[in-house]
N, C-alpha and C positions, 0 to 999 in steps of 0.2 A: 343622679339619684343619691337621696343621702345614706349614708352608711347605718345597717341594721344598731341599736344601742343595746351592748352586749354585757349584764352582767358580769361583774369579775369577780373570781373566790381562790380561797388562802395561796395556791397553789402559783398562781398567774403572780400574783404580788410578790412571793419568793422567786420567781424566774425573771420580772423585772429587775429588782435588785438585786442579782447575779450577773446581769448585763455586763457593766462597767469590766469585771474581772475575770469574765470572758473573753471581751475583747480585747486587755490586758494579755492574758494566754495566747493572743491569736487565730482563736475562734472564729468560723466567719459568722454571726452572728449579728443583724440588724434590726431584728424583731424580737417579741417575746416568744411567736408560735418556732422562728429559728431555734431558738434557745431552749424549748422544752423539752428537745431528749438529751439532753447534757447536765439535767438539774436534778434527775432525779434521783441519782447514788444520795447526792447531797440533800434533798429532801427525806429520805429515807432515813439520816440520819439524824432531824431535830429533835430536836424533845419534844413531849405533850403539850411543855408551857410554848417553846416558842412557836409550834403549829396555831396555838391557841391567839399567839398575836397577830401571826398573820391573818387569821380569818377574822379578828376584831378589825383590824386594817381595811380588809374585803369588804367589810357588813358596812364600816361609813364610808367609802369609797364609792359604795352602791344608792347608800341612800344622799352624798351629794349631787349623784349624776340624776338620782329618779327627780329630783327639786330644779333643774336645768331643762330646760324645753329640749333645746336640741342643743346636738352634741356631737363635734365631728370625728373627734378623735378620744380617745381618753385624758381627764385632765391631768395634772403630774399631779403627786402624791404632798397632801400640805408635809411641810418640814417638820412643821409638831406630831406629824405620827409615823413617819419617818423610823422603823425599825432596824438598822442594818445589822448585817450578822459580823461578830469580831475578826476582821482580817489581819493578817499577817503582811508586813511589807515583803516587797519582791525582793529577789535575790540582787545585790550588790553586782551591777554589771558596768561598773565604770571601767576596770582594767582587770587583769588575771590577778595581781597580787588581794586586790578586794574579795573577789569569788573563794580565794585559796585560804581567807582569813577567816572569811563568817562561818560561825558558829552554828552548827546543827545538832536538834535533839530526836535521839531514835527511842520511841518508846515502844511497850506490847505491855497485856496485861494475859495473863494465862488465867483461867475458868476451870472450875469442876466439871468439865463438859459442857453444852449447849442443847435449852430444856424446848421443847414446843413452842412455837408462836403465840399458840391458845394461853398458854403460863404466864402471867405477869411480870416473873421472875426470870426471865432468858438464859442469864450465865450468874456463876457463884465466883465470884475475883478470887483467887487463890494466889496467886504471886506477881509483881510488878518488877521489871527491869527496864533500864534506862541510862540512857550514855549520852554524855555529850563528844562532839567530833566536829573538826575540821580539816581541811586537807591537807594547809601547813604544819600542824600541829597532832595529828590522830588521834584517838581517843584521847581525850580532856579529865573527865571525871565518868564516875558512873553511881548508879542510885539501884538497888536492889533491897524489896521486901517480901515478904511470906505475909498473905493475907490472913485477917480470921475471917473466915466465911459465915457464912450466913446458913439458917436452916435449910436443909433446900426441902423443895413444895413434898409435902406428904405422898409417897407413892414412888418417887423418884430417885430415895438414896441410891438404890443399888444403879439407877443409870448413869447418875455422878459417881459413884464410884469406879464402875468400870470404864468412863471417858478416861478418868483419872489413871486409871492404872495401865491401859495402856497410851498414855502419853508422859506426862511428867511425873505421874508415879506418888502426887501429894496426897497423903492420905485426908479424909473429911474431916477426922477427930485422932485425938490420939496423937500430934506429931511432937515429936521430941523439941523441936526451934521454937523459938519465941515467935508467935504472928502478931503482926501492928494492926490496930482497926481500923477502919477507915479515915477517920478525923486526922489521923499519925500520917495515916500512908498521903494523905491530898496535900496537907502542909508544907513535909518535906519534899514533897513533889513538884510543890509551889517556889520552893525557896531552891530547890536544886534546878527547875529550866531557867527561873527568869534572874539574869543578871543584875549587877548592880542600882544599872540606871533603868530599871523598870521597864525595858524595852518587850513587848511582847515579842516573844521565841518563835522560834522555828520548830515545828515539832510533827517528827512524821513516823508514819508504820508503814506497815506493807497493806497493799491493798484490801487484798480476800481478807484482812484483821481490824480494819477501820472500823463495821462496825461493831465487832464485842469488844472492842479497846473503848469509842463512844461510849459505848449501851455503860459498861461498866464503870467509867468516869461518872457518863450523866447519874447512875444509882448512888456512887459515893457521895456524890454533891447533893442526892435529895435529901440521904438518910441524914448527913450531918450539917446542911443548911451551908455547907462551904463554895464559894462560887470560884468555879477554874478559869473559866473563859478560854478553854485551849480550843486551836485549833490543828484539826489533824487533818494534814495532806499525808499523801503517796509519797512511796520510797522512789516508785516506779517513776513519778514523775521530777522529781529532782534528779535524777541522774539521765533522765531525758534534757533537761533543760542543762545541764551543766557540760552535755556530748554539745547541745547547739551551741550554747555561748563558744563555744573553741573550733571545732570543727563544721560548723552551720549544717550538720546532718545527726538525725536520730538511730542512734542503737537499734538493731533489730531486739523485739520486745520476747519474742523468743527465746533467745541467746540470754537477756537479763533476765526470764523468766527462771531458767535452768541455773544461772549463774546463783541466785538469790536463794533458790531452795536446793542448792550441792548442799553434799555433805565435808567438803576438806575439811573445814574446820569444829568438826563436830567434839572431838578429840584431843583439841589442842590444849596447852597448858592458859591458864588465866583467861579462859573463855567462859566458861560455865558458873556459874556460885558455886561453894562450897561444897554444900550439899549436893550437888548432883553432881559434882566432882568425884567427893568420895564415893558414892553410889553407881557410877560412871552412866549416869543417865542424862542424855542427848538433849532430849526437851527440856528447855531452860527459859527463860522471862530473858533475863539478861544475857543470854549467848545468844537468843537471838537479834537481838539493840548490836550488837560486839560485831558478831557476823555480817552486819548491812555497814559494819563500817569497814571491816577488811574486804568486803569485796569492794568498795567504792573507794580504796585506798591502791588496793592493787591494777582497777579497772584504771584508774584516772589517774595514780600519780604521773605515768608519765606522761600524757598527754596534756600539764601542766605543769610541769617541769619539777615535779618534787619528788625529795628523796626520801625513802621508803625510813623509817626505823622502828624501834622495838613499840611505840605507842601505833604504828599503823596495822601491825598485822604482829600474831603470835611469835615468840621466841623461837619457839623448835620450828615453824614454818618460813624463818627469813632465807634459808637455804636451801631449802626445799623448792615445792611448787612457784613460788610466788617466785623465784630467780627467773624459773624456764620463758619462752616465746608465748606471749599472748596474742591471741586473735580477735579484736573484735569489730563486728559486722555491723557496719555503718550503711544509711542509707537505704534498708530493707528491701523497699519495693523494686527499688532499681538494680537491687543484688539477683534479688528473686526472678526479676525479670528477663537478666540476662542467663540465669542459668534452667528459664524455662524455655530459651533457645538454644541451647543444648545438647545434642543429642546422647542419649546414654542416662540423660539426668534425670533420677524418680524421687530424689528428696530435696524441699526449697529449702531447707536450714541444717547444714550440717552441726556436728561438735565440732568446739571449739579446736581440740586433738585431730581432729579427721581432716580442717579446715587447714590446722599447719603442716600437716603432712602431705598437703595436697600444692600449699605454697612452695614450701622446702624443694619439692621434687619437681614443680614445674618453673622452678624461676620464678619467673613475675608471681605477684597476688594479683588473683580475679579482681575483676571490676567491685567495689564497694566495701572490700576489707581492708584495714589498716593492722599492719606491725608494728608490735610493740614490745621492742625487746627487750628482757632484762638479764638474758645469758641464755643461750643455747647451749646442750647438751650436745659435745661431741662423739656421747659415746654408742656405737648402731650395733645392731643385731644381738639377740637375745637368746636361749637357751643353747638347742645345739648349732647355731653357727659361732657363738664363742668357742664352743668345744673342738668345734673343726678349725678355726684359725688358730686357739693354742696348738692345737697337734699338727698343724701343717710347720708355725714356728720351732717346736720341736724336734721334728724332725728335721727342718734346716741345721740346725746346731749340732744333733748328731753326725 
């Protein structure tokens, strides 16, 4: 029986030509209907125009099939209309010294708040941070601006002001800094990810942030006609990939969930711009680009043989936290599993803390944790049991 001949529209044509780098990831993925729940973060984040090609794609794709009597399968897509989206090559996996060398860029862009769907206008770009980092090397450079924003939709000041004021604190009008416009902010932006030899970048944010870090690239580039061609992957998923190339098992995503949104370095000296330096306010563009490289500097050096220094993580934290015993929970489900044979056990994911305490005192580590040490802390008991050991000492002496 021949196969029903099925219309195809923008959507279908975007999830075919995602195929390829799918299966690339490892995806099990051999079809397009496999492939349609893994496409739609990513379709979610095109723009208008390029939604608009893929359905011009669809519209002759449909009317070369209705000209075709019969049709068994769908035809391939002529090469003249052939749209693909700009990719990024893969990460460098020929040996560890390759992986430890490439160059990654962490950007965010912070907003006046985030306005209705219904608005045309989504988010007001208010400041932009960005660091470049590798593992050999730790931070590289780094790119910070103060946006000038934009009006925001009538009706709404006060709701952008108060996103503002309880997060980073930039006021709407008024601010003492010079802000760069958009044309300024895309340029140097342009000239600070991509290297010499024009290689397109690696350039990533945190997930929940992809799309107002998009949404607000894609507005800079309409207002001022400048064409970026970035593409933004996950935090979450490079340092998934970078656990497999070494250890051939995945990070529990809980653990980098927590790890990713701590607070340790909120505080720290040469974390934050200026301005929020002196202001001592936390939420920062650039503290947080900074923050995705000390944790993947502290998560990973050793598991990669490299040695920590003052470009990998804060000055006042090299003695600190970043010395003590790290835990991290490889292999997830197989963690989970054995400790939901367990008895006694009501939580699948400890802290990290709770996790070493639990190694330390039993000897071995459980099933799917690895140690990683960078100095253990021999000093135990805290309040009054120090008080009871000086005074039992003391009294030996008397």
């Amino acid at each position: 029986m021949p196969r029903r001949n099925r219309s195809c529209n923008a959507y279908c044509c975007f999830v075919r030509d995602q195929l390829p780098g799918l299966r690339e990831r490892g995806v099990p993925v051999s079809r397009v209907v496999d492939a349609i729940p893994y496409c739609s973060e990513a379709w979610a984040l095109l723009s208008k125009e390029e939604k608009m090609m893929y359905k011009e794609k669809a519209h002759k794709e449909n009317e070369k099939r209705s000209s075709q009597k019969t049709v068994a399968e769908a035809p391939p897509v002529p090469a003249h209309l052939t749209t693909k989206m700009p990719s990024v090559p893969p990460l460098l996996d020929a040996s560890d010294p390759a992986v430890v060398a490439e160059v990654f860029c962490f950007l965010n862009i912070y907003s006046h708040g985030k306005l209705p769907s219904y608005c045309e206008q989504r988010f007001l770009p208010c400041e932009i941070g960005c660091v470049k980092y590798s593992l050999r090397d730790g931070i590289i450079a780094d790119f910070h601006h103060f946006i000038d924003p934009e009006v925001p939709p009538c009706g709404f000041r006060y709701h952008c002001q108060t996103a503002s004021d309880a997060t980073h604190k930039i006021p709407l009008s008024g601010f003492q800094l010079p802000c760069a416009g958009y044309a300024v902010v895309l340029r140097e932006l342009l000239e600070f990810v991509r290297p010499a030899g024009g290689v397109q970048p690696h350039v990533y944010c945190r997930y929940d942030s992809r799309f107002r870090v998009r949404w607000c690239l894609d507005r800079m580039a309409t207002v001022t006609g400048i064409e970026t061609h970035l593409e933004l992957l996950a935090v979450e998923d490079l340092v998934t990939e970078l656990y497999q190339k070494k250890n051939q098992k995945e990070p529990s995503k809980t653990w980098m969930c927590r790890e990713l949104d701590g607070f340790l370095w909120d505080f720290c000296s040469n974390t934050r711009c200026k301005w929020h330096e002196e202001n001592e306010i936390f939420y920062c563009a650039l503290a947080s680009c900074k923050k995705i490289a000390y944790y993947i500097s502290r998560s990973l050096a050793a598991v990669y043989g490299v040695s920590l220094t003052a470009a990998h993580l804060p000055e006042d934290a090299a003695d600190g936290e970043s010395r003590h015993t790290r835990m991290v929970v490889l292999d997830a489900g197989r963690f989970q599993g054995a400790k939901a044979e367990c008895s006694g056990s009501d939580r699948d994911v400890a802290s990290p803390s709770q996790n070493q305490e639990l190694s330390l005192s039993k000897g071995d580590p459980p099933r799917g944790v690895k140690n990683v040490l960078y100095g253990a802390s021999t000093m135990r008991g805290r309040g009054i049991t120090r008080l009871v050991k000086s005074a039992s000492d003391l009294s030996q002496v008397l």
